[in-house]
N, CA, C and O atoms as a GROMACS GRO file, in nm:
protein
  152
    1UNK      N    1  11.818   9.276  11.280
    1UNK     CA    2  11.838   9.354  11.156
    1UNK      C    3  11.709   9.349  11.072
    1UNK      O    4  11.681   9.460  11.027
    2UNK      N    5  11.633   9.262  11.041
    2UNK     CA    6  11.523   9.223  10.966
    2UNK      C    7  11.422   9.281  11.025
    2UNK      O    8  11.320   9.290  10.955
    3UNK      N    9  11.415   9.348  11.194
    3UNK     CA   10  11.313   9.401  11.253
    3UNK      C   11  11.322   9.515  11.187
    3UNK      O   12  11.226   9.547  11.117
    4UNK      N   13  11.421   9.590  11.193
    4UNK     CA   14  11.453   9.699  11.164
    4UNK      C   15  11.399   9.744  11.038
    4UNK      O   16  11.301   9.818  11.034
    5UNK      N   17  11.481   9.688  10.898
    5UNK     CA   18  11.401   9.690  10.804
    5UNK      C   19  11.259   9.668  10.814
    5UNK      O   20  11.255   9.756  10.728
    6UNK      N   21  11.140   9.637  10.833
    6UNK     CA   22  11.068   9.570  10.837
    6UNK      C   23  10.938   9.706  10.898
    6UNK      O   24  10.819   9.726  10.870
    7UNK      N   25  11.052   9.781  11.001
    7UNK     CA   26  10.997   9.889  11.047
    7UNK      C   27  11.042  10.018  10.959
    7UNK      O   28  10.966  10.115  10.962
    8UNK      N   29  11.129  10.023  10.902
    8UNK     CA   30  11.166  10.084  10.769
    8UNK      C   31  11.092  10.099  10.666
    8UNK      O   32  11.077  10.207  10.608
    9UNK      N   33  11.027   9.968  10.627
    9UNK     CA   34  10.900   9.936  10.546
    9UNK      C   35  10.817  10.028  10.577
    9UNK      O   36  10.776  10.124  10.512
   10UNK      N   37  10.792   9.991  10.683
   10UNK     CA   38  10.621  10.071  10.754
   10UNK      C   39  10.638  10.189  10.709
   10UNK      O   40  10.554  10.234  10.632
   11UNK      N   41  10.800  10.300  10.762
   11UNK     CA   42  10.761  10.443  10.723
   11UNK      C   43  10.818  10.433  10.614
   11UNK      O   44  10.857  10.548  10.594
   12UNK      N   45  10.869  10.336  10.481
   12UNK     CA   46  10.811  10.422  10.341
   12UNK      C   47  10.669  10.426  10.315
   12UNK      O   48  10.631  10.502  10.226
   13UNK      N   49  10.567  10.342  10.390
   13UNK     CA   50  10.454  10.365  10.294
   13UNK      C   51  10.403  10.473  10.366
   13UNK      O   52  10.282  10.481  10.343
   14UNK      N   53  10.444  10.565  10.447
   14UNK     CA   54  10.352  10.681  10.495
   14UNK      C   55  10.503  10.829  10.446
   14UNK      O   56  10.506  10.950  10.467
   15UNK      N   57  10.603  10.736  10.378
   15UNK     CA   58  10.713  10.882  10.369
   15UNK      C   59  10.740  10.880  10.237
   15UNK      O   60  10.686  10.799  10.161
   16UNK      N   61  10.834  10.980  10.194
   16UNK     CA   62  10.859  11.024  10.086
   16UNK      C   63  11.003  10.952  10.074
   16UNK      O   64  11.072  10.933  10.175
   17UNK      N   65  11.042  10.916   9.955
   17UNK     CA   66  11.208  10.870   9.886
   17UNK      C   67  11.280  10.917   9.988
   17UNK      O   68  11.322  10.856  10.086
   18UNK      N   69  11.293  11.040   9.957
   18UNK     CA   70  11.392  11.129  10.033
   18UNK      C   71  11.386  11.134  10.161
   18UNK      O   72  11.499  11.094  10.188
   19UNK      N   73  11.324  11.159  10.279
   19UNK     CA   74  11.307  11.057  10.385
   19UNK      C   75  11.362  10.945  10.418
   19UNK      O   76  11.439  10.921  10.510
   20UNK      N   77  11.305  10.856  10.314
   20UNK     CA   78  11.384  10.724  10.329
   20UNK      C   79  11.535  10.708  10.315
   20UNK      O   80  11.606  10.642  10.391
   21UNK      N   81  11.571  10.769  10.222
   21UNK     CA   82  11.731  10.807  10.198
   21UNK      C   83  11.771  10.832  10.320
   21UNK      O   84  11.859  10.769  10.377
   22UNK      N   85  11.701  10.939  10.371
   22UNK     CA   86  11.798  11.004  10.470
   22UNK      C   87  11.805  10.915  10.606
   22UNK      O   88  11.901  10.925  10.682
   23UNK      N   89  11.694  10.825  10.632
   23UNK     CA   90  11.700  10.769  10.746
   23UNK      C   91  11.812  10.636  10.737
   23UNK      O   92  11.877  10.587  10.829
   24UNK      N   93  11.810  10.590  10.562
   24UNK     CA   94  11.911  10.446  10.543
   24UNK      C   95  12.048  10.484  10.602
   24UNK      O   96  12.116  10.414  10.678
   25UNK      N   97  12.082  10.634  10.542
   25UNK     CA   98  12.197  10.703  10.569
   25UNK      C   99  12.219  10.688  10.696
   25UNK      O  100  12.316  10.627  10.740
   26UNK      N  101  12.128  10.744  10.768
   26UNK     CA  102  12.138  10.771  10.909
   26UNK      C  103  12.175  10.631  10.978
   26UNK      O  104  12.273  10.649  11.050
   27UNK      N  105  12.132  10.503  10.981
   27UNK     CA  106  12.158  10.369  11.005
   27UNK      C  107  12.252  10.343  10.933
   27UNK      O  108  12.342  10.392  11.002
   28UNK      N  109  12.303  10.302  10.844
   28UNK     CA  110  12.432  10.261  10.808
   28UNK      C  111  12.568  10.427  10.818
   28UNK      O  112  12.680  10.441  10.866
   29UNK      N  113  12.486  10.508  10.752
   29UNK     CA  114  12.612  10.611  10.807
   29UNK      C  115  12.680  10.590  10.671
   29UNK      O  116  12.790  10.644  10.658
   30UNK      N  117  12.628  10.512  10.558
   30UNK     CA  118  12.701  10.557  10.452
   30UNK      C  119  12.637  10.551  10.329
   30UNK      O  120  12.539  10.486  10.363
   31UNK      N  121  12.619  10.579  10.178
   31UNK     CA  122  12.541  10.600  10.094
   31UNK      C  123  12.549  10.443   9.993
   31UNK      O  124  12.640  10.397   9.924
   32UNK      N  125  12.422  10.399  10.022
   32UNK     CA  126  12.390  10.243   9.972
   32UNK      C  127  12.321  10.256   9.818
   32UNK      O  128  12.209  10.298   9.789
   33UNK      N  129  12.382  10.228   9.768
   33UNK     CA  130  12.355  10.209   9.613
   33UNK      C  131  12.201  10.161   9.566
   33UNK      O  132  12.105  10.201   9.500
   34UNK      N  133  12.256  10.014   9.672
   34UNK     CA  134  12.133   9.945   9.636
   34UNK      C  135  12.018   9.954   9.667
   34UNK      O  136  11.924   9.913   9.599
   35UNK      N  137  12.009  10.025   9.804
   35UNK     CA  138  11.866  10.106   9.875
   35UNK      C  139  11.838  10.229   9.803
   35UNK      O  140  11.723  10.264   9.831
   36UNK      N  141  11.882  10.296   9.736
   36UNK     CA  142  11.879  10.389   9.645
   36UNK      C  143  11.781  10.361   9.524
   36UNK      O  144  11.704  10.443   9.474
   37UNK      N  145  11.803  10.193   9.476
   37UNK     CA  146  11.697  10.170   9.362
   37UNK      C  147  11.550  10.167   9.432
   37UNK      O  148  11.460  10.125   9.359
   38UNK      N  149  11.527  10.194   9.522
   38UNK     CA  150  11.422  10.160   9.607
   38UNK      C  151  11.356  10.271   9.528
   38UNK      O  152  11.240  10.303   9.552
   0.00000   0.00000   0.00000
């Protein structure tokens, strides 16, 4: 799990918010509050 994130990391610093949203979504499959303050 920590890899994962970790590689998550890597593409926010080359992506946009929204991107990122959409990929958290895509891995959990449901809308995270707390990855949202990101």
């Amino acid at each position: 799990m920590i890899i994962k994130i970790c590689r998550i990391y890597a593409i926010i610093r080359n992506s946009s918010r929204e991107l990122f949203a959409r990929i958290i979504k895509t891995l959990f499959n449901y809308d995270a509050p707390i990855m949202s303050r990101w």
